[in-house]
N, C-alpha and C positions, 0 to 999 in steps of 0.2 A: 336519553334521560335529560329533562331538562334544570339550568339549577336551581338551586332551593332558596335563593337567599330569600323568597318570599314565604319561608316556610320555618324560619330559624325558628328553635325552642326556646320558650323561658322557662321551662325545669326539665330535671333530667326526665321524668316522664316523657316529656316531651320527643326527649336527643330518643328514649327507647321506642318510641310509636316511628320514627324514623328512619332507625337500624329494621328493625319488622317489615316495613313499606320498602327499602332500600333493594331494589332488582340484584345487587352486587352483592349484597349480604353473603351469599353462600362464598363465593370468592376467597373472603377472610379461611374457610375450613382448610383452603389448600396450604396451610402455611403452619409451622408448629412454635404455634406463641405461648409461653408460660400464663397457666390462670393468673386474672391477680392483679397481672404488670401492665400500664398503659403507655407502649410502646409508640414515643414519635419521635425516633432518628430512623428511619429509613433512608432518609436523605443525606444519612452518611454510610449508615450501613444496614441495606433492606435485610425481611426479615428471611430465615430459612423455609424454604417451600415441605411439606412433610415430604414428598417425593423425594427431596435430596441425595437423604440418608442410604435410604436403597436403592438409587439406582447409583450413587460412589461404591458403595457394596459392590454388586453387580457389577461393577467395571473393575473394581477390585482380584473380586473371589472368583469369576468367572472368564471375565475376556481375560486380566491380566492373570491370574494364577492358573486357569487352564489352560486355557485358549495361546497363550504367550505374545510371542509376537503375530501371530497369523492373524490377531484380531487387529492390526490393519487394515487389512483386508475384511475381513469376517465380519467384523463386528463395525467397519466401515469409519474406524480411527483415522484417516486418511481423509475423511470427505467431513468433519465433525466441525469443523472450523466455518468452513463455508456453511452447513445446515442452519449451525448457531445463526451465523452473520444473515442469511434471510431473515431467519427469527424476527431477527433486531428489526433489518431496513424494513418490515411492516410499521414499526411503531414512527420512522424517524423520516418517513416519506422516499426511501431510497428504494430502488428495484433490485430483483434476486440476482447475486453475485454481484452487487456494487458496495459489500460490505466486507473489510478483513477482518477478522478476530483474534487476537493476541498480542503477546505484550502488556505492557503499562500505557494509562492515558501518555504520560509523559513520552515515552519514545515514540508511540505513534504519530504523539504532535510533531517531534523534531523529525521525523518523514515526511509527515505534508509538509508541515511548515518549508522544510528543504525545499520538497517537490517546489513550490508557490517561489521561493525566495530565487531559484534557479531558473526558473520559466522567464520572470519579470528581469533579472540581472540579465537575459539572452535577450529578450524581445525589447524591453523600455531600459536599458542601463541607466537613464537619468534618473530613475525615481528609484530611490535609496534607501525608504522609512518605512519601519513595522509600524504601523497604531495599536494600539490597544487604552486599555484605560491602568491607572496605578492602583484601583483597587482591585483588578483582577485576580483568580486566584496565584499564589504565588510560583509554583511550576510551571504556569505556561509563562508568566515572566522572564522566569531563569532559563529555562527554553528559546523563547525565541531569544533573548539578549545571547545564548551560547551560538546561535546562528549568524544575528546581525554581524557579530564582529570580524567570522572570517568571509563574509562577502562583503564587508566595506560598507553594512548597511547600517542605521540608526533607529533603535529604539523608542518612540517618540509616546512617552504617555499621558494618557489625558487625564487629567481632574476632576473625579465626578463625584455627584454627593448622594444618590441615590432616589431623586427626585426624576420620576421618568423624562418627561419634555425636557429638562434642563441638559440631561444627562445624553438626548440624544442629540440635541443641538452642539452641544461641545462635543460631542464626537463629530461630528459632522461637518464643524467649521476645523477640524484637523484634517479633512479629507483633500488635500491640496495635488498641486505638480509632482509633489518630491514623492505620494503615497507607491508603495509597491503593493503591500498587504496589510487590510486590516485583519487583526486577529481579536476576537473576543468571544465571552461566555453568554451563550443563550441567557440563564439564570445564575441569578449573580449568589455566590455560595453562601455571601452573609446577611444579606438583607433578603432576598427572595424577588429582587427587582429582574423581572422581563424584560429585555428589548427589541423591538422589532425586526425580528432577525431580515423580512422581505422591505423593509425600508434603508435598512441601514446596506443591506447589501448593492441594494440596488445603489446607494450614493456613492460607493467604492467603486461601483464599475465605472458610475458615470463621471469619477474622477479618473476613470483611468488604474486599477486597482482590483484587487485580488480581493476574496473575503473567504476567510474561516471560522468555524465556532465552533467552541466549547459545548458541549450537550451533556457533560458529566450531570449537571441539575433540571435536563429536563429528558431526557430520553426515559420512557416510562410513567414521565410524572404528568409533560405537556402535551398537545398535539405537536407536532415538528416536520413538515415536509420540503425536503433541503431542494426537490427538483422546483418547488413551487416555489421557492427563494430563490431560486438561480444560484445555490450556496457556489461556493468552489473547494470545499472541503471539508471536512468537519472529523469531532471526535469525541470519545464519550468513553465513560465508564460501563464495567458489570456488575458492579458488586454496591451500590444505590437502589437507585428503583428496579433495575431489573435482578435482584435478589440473587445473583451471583454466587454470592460468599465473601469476605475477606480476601483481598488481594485478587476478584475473578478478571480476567482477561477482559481487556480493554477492546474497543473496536475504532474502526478508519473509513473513513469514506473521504470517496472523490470523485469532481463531476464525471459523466462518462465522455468530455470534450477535453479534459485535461489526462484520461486515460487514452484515450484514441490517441491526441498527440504522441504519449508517450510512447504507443503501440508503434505508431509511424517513424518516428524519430528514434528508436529502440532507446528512451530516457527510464531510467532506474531513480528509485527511493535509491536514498544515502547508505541504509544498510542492507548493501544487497547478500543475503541469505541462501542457505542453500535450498529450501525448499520455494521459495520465489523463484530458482530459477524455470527455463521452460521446460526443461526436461530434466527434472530433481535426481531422477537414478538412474542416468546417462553419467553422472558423476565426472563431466569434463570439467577441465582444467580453468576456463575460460567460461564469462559467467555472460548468459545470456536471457534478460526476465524475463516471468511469462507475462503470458497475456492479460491486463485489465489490471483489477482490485486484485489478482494473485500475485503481482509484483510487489505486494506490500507488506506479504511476508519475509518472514526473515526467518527463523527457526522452527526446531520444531516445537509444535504444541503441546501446551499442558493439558495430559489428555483429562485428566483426572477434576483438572480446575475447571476444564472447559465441559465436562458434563454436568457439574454443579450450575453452570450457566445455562445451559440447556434445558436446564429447569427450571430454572428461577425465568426464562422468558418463555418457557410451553405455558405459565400459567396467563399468560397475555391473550393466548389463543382462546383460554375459555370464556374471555372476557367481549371476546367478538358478539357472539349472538346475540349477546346482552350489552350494546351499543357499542363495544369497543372503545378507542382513546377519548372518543367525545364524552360517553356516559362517565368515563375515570375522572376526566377534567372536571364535568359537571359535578362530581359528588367532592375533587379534592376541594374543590373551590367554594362549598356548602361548608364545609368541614372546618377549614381558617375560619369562615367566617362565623361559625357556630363558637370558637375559640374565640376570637377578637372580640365576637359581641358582647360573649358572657365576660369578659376581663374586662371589658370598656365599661359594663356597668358595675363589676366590680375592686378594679382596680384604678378607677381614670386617670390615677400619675403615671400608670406605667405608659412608656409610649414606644408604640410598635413601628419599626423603622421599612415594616414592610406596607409597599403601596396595596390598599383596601380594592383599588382596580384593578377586575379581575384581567381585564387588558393587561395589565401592569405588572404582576406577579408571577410566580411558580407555584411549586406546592410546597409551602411551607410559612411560616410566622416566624417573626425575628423582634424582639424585646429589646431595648435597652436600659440595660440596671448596670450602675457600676461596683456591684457585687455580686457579677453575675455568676460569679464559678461558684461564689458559697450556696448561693440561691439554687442551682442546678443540681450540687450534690445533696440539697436539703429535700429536694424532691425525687431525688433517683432514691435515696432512702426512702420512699415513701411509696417505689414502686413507678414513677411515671418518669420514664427517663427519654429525655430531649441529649442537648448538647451544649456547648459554652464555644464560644467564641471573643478571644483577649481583642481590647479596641486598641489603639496607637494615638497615641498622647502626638504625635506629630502630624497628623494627619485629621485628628478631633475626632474618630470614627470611635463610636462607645465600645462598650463591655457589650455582649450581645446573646442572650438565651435564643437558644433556638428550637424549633417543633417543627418536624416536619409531619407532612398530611398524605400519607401513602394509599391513594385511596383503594387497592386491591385488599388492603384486610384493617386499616382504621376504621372504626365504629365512630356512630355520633358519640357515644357515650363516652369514649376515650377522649375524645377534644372535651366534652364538657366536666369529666374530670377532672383532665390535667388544669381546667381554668379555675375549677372550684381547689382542688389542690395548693395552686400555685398563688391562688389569694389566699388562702389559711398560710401558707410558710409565709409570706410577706407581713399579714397581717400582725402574726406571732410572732413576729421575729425569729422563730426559728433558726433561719440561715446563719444567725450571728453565732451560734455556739461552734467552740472554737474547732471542734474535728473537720468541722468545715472550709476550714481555712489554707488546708495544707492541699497544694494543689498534684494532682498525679502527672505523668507521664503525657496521658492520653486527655483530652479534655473536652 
């Protein structure tokens, strides 16, 4: 599929002659979205695949309530981690069995991250310093800073304002002598700004340096092929674009030349688990990993969480015949800009802090209003629910609406409402009445 920008609608007739002609259209049936509602946070939490429901059921009522424990075995609970994890590495350029499944993004970083911080403190002891940027998300932050300090390393982050070239040049004149590992986010969570994941890696090596990334905002949404980056690690969420669920199991990857090492040198992640080890129900005393990406387990798995993932990424599969990641790219990429364009001629103060280059972007649109939680709740009432994100008066980073563009079941017609929507609450004032005002928990 190629993309549309030379195809954008100016009325909604338009967005619907487009959803009709749109190859992917059917895609949207596999997923159980409320009539009504025009649903753009996938990009925080994709939406429920209809299959879900019964096949949790089914693992439920059948492997676990008949079947008991034998559906280890039976029902191949034992192998379900690994199935998931190829799933994945089709979307994210990895090969089968070079993906782990479980856990939280969070602890899986603090694995690699270890693995990375440990290799470089043996091999180059002089170079001492994580990179990343200070607007990364805040977990992998806290993350690695919880690393740097008991290997004696430094935190070093970089300043960026979301302007692509600017933002890879200052990363890049921090790539110095002292670099051990850059660590950052393919897509950056608040603006929707891309970076060149095969530019920037490759300047980390050529300093001398490690590179990992964050794929929580692009795995499902962008193309990603970490072998063709020469990545050295990476990690990503379930429960985003790959439609997961709340809280789904997170994934790990690492090259296959920092896993060989490992193999050779018998080197363990930090939390070495009992199902990581090489012979799990040998149950010795003395802990020896297995081989590869199976060293990066730690526990056992959620069997229950990881069959909801199991489907939220089978629906990936059907999206193959019908051009796979490129055709998703090509339509999320129509989709923003079917959004931006309709806002830009009807809103032109609002100004959108995400770059218009499709080089440059994820899948998603980011606003700046500095009312933006009122503005978001005045249109989740209305049925088109995005998300909010609070800016830092220290930092100058706005107040930020955001829309994400999930293109396996977003319609044109969805972006071009939430745009018509989102200029009647502005125009109206709306947002200002005061129930609006009181902010929840969740945002």
């Amino acid at each position: 599929m190629r993309p549309r920008s030379d195809k954008q609608p100016t009325t909604r007739t338009d967005a619907e002659a487009l959803d009709r002609d749109d190859p992917l259209a059917t895609l949207r049936d596999a997923f159980a979205l409320p009539d009504g509602v025009v649903y753009l946070d996938g990009n925080s939490l994709g939406a429920c695949p209809k299959r879900t429901a019964a096949r949790v059921a089914e693992t439920i009522e059948r492997e676990w309530a008949h079947d008991l424990i034998t559906s280890w075995n039976r029902a191949g609970w034992i192998d379900l981690a690994r199935r998931v994890g190829d799933g994945i590495a089709t979307l994210v350029g990895a090969r089968p069995g070079e993906i782990s499944v479980g856990d939280s993004t969070s602890v899986n970083l603090y694995k690699a991250l270890h693995v990375a911080c440990a290799m470089q403190a043996a091999d180059r002891p002089e170079r001492r310093t994580i990179v990343s940027e200070r607007a990364n998300f805040p977990t992998d932050l806290y993350i690695a800073d919880s690393i740097a300090r008991p290997f004696g390393f430094e935190l070093a982050l970089v300043d960026t304002t979301g302007d692509p070239a600017a933002d890879h040049a200052a990363i890049e004149a921090a790539l110095d002598e002292r670099l051990a590992v850059l660590m950052l986010t393919h897509v950056d969570y608040r603006s929707g700004r891309m970076l060149d994941m095969a530019a920037l890696t490759r300047k980390a090596h050529d300093a001398g340096g490690l590179a990992g990334w964050d794929l929580a905002h692009s795995a499902g949404a962008v193309p990603v092929d970490l072998h063709a980056a020469h990545a050295d690690f990476s990690v990503g969420c379930g429960y985003k674009y790959l439609n997961g669920g709340p809280g789904a199991p997170a994934f790990v990857w690492a090259h296959p030349r920092h896993t060989e090492r490992m193999d050779r040198d018998g080197m363990s992640q930090p939390l070495s688990g009992w199902l990581g080890h090489a012979s799990p129900f040998a149950f010795t005393a003395d802990y020896r990993p297995a081989a590869g990406m199976a060293r990066f387990v730690a526990g056992t798995p959620p069997i229950l969480a990881m069959r909801a993932l199991e489907c939220g990424v089978s629906v990936f599969a059907e999206a193959e015949p019908l051009g796979g990641m490129a055709a998703l790219r090509a339509k999320s990429l129509a989709l923003a800009s079917c959004f931006l364009d309709r806002l830009e001629a009807s809103c032109p103060d609002l100004r959108s802090v995400t770059p218009r280059d499709p080089a440059h972007r994820g899948s998603q649109a980011s606003l700046a209003h500095d009312d933006g939680y009122a503005v978001m709740q005045a249109l989740i009432e209305r049925d088109v629910i995005g998300d909010f994100r609070a800016g830092d008066a220290t930092t100058g980073s706005p107040n930020l609406l955001r829309f994400g563009f999930a293109p396996l079941y977003t319609r044109f017609v969805d972006a071009w409402d939430a745009a018509e929507a989102l200029a009647d609450v502005l125009a109206s004032g709306a947002w200002k009445a005061p129930r609006f005002a009181e902010r929840a928990a969740v945002t």
